[in-house]
N, C-alpha and C positions, 0 to 999 in steps of 0.2 A: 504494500500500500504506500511506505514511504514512497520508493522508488518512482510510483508512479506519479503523486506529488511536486516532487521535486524535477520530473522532468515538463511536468504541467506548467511549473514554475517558471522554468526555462525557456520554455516553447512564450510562455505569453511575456516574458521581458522581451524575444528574438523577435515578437508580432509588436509589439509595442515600440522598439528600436526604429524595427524599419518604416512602421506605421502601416503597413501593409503584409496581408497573409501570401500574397505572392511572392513579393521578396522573400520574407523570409523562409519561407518553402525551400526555394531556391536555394538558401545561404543554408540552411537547414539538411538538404537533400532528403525533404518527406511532403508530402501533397499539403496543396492547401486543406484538402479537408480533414486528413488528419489534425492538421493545427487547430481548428476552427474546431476539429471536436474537442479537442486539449482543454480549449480555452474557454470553451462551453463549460465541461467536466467541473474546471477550477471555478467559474462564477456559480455555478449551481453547487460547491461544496461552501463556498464562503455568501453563499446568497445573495451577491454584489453583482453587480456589472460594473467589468473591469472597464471594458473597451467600449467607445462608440462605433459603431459600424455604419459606412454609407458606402453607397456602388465605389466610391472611388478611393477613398479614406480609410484611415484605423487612425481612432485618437483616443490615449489612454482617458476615461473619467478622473474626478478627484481622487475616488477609492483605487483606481488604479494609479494615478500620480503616486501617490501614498504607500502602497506596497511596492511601485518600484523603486524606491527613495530607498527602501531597507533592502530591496532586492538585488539589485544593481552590484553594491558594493559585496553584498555576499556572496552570490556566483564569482564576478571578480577573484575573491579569496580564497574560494573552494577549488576553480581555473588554476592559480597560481600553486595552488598546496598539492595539487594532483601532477603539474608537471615539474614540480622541484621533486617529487618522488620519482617521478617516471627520470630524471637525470639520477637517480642512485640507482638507475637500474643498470646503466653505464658503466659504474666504479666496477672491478674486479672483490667479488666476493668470495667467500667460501673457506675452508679449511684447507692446505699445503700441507702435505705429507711428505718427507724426506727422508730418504735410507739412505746410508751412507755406511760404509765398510770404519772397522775400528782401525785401521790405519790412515783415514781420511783426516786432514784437519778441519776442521768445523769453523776455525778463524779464516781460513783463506778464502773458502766458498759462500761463507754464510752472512760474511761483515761481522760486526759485533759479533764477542764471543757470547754462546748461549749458553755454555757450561764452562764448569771452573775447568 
């Protein structure tokens, strides 16, 4: 249920940005009508109307001003926090296993000694 929410949320800042559901489709890569049901979905859960709708316009209401004023800056943060992870997926992780024979020095291969 969140999930679906929070993409409801998303879809109607992307309708609200462009001010139109065809842009954003577009910018989006999913049909106008999926959006338009999105955004239906979210006015019918918060019992608002978010958007004004005419043949050629989308313009957010007050109540839509209003949630996007808190919306806006929050996907922003959750954008930003999602791809500062996706860059630690770059770093090299994991645990290095090393054998080495008891005749091996462990200073010359390893840098820093690890044992006395």
């Amino acid at each position: 249920m969140l999930n679906d929410e929070l993409s409801d949320l998303a879809i109607f800042a992307a309708v609200a940005d462009a001010r139109s559901f065809t842009r954003a489709a577009a910018k989006l890569g999913k049909s106008q009508s999926a959006l338009s049901q999105s955004v239906r979905r979210l006015e019918e859960r918060l019992k608002l109307r978010l958007l004004t709708r005419t043949t050629r316009s989308v313009m957010p209401t007050p109540a839509g001003e209003q949630l996007l004023s808190t919306l806006r800056p929050a996907l922003g943060e959750i954008e930003a926090q999602l791809n500062a992870l996706s860059e630690l997926r770059e770093l090299p992780s994991g645990s290095l296993r090393l054998t080495a024979g008891r005749g091996m020095p462990l200073r010359r291969c390893c840098g820093p000694p690890c044992f006395g």
